[in-house]
Backbone bond lengths (Angstrom), bond angles and torsions (degrees), N, CA, C in turn:
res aa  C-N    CA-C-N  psi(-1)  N-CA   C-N-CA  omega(-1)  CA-C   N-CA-C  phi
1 X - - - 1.459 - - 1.524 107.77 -
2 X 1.290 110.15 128.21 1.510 110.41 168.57 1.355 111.57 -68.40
3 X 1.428 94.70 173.61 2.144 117.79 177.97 0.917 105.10 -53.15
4 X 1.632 120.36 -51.49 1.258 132.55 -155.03 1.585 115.76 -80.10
5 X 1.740 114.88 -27.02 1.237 130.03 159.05 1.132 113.06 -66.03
6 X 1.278 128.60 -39.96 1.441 121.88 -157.03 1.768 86.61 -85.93
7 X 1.077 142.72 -93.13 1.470 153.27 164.28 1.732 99.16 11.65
8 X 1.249 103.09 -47.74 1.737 116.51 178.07 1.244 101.94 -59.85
9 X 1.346 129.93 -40.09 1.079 123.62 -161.25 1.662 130.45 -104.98
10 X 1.878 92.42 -0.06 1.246 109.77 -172.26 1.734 90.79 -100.98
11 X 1.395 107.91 -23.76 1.457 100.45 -177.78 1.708 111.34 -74.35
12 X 1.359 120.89 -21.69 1.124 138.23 169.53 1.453 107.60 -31.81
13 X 1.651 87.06 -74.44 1.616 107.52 -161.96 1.594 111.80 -60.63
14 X 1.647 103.11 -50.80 1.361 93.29 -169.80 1.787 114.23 -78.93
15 X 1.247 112.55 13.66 1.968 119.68 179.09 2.088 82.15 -86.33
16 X 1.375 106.02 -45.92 1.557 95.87 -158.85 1.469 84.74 -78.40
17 X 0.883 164.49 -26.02 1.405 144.33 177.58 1.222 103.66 -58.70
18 X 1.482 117.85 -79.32 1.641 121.23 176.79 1.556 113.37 -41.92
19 X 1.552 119.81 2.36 1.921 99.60 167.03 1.189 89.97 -126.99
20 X 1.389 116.89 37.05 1.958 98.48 167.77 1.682 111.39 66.53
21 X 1.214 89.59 5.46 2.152 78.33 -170.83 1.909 96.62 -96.28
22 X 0.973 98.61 105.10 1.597 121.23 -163.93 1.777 100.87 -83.49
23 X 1.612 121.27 -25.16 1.164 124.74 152.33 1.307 124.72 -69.98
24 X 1.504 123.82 -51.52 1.357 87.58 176.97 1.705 106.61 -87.55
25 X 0.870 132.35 27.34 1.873 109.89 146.34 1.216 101.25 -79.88
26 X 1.385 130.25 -61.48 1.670 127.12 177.95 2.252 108.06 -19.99
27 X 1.663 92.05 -54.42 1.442 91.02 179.64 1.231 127.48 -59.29
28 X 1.392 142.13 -2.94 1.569 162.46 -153.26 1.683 97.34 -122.18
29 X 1.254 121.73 1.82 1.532 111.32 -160.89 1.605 95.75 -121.57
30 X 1.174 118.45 159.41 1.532 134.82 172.68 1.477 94.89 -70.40
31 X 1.298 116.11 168.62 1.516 106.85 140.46 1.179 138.80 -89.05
32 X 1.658 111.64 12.12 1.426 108.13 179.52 1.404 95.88 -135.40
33 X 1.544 110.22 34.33 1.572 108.92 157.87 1.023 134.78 -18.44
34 X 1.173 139.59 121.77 2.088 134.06 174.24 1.245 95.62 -116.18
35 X 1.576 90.75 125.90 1.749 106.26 -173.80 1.644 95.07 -129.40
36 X 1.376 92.24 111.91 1.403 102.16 171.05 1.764 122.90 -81.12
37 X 1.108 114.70 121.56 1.282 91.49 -167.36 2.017 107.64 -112.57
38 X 1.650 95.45 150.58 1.516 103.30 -175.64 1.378 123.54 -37.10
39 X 1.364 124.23 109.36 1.347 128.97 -155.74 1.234 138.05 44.21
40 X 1.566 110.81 27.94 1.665 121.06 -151.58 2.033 81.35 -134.89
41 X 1.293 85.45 166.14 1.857 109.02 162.85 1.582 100.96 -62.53
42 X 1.545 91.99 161.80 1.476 116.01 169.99 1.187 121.61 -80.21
43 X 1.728 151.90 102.14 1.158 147.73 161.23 1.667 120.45 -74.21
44 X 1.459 114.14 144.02 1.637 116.91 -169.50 1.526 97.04 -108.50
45 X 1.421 109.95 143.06 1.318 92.69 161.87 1.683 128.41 106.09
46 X 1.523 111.54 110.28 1.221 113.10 -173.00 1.978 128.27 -42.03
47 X 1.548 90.16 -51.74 1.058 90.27 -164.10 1.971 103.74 -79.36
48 X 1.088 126.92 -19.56 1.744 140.13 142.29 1.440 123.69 -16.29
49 X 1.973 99.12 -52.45 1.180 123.12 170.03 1.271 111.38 -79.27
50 X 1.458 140.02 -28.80 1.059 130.60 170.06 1.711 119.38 -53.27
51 X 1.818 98.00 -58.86 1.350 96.00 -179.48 1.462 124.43 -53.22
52 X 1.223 96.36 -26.71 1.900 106.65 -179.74 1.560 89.19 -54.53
53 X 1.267 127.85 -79.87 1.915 122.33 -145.36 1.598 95.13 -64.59
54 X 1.950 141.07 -30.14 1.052 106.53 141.99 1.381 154.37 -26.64
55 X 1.214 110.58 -45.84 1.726 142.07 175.29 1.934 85.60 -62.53
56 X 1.313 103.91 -86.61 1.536 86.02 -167.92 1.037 111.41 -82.97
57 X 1.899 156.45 61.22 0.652 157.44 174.74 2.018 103.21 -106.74
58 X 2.277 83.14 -43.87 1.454 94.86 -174.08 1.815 114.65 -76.84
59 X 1.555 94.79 -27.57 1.329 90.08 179.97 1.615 127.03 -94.46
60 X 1.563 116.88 -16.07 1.140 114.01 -173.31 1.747 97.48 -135.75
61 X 1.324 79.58 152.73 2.043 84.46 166.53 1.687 107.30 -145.16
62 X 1.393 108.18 107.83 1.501 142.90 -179.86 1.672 113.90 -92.41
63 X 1.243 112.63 151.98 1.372 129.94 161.56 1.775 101.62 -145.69
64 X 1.180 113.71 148.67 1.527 127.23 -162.89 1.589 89.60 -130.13
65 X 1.939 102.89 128.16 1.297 121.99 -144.33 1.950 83.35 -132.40
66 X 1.157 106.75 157.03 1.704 122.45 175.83 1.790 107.10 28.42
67 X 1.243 116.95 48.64 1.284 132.89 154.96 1.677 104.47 -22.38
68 X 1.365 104.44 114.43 1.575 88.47 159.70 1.533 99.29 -145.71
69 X 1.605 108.79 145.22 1.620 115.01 -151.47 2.147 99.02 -119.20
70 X 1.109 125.90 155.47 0.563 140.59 154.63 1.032 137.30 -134.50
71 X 1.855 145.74 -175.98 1.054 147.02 -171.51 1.623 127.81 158.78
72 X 1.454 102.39 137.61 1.550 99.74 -159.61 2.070 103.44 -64.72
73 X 1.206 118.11 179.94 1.160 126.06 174.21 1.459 110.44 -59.42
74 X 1.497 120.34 -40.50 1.393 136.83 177.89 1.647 119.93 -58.49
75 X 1.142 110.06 -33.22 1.123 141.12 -166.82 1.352 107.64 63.08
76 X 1.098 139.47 41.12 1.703 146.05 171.36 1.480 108.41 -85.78
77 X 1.137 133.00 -50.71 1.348 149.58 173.17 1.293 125.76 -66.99
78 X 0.928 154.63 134.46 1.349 147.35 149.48 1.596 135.43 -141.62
79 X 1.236 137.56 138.38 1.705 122.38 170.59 1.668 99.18 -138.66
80 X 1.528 78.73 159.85 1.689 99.48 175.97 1.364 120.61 -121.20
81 X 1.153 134.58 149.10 1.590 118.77 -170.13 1.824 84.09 -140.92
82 X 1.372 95.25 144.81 1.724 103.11 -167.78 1.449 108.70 -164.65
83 X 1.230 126.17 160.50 1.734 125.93 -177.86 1.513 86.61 -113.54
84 X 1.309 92.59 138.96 1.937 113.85 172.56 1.592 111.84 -107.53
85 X 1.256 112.56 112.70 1.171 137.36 176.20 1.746 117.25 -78.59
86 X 1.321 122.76 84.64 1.399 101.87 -169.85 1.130 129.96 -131.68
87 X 1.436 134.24 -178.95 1.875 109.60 172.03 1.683 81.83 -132.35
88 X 1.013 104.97 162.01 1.756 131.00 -178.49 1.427 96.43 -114.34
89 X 1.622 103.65 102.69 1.081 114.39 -170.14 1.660 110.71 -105.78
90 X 1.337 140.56 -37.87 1.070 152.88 166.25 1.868 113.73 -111.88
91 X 1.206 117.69 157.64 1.260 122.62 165.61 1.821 111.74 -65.39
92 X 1.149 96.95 150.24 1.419 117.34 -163.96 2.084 109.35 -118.63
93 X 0.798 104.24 98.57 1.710 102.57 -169.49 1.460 108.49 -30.26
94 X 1.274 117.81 122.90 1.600 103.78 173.12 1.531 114.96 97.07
95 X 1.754 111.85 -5.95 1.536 93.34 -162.27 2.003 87.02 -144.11
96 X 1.131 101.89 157.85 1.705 111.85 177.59 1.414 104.39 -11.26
97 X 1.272 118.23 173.15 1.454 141.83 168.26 1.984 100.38 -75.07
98 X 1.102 97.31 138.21 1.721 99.56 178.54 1.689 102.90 -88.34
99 X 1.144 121.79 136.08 1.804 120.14 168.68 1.166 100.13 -135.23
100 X 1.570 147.79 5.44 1.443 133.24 -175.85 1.585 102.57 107.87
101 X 1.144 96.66 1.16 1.823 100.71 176.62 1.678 117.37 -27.40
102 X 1.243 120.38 138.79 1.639 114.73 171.66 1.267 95.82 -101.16
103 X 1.446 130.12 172.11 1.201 158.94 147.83 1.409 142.97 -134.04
104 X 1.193 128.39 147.24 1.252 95.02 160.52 1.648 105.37 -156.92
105 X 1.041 128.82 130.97 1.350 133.36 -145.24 1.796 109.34 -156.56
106 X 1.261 108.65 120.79 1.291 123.83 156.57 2.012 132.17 -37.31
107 X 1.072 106.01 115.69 1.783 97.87 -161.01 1.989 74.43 -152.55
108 X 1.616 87.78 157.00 1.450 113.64 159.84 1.443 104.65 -144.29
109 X 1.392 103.11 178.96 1.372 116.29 172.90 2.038 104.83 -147.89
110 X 1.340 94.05 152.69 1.483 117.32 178.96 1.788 115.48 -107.31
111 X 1.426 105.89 130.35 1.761 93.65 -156.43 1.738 81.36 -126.11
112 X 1.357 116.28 168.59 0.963 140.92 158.95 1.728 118.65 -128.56
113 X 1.326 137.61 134.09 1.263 149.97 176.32 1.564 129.52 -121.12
114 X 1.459 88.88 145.79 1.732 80.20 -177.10 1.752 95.16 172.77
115 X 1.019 87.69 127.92 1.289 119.75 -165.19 1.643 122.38 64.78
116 X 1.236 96.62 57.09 1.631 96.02 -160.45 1.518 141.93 61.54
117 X 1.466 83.47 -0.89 1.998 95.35 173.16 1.662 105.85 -104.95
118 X 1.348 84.05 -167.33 1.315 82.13 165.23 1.736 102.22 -143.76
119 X 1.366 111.01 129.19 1.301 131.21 167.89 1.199 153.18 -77.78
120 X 1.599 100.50 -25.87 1.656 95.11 157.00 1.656 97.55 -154.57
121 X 1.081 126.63 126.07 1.405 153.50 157.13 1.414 117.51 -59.83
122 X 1.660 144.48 94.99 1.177 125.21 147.44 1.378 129.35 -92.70
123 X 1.507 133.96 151.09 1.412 126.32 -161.58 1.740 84.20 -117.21
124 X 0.956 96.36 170.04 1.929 131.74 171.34 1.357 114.93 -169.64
125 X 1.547 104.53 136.38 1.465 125.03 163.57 1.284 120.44 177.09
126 X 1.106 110.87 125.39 1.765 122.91 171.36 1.648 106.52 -10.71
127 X 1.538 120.95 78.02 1.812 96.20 168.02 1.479 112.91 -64.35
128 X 1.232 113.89 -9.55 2.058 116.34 -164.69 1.572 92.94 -81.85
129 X 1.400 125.63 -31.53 1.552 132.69 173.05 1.630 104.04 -77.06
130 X 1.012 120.44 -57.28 1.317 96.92 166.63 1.352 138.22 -59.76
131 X 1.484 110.88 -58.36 1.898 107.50 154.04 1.047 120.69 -24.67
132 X 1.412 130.06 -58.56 1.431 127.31 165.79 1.649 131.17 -50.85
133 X 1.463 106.93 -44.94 1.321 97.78 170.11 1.399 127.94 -75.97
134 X 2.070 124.79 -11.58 1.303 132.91 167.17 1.321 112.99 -82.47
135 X 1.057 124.77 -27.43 1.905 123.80 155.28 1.013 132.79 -56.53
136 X 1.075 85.11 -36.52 2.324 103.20 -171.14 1.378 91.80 -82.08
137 X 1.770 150.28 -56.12 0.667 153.96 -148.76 1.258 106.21 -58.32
């Protein structure tokens, strides 16, 4: 896959994130996606990944602001670096009480590709910046 495919395809995913269309990000994914998640275990697997954007679908509601995409020449590699815009809409196992909290916090992610999907997803972002900004709030 070229740069220019892969970049195509990261712009894909993250437009269907920002409209809620939770299928086509599903469509951008392998089926044996590995989605690493921010300070969490590794999950395999499309339909895994599905239940996940349920999970935060109920608890958080995001829009992803100054997108910026990258990707190796190969197009095998890829990351995105973006500000997360969010409200804390439900409680989250393990994390503050939810009240409608806003946020907004700096996060990227690290992608891998191949065959025109994408196969494994890692996330990063300050949870101690976020904890802080859903407390303080």
């Amino acid at each position: 896959m070229s740069r220019a495919a892969t970049l195509a395809l990261l712009e894909t995913y993250y437009a269907a994130f920002n409209a809620g269309d939770w299928n086509g990000m599903l469509a951008c994914l392998a089926d044996d996606v590995a989605h690493d998640i921010n300070q969490g275990s590794r999950q395999v697997g499309k339909d895994t990944f599905a239940t996940f954007l349920g999970h935060m679908e109920r608890c958080y509601k995001e829009r992803l602001e100054d997108i910026v995409l990258m990707a190796s020449e190969d197009g095998s590699r890829a990351a995105a670096e973006f500000v997360v815009h969010g409200s804390y809409l439900a409680t989250d196992e393990g994390l503050p009480e939810a009240a409608g909290q806003t946020y907004v916090l700096p996060a990227g992610a690290f992608l891998a590709i191949e065959g025109g999907k994408i196969t494994r997803l890692t996330m990063y972002y300050n949870l101690a910046d976020w904890t802080a900004q859903v407390v303080g709030a």
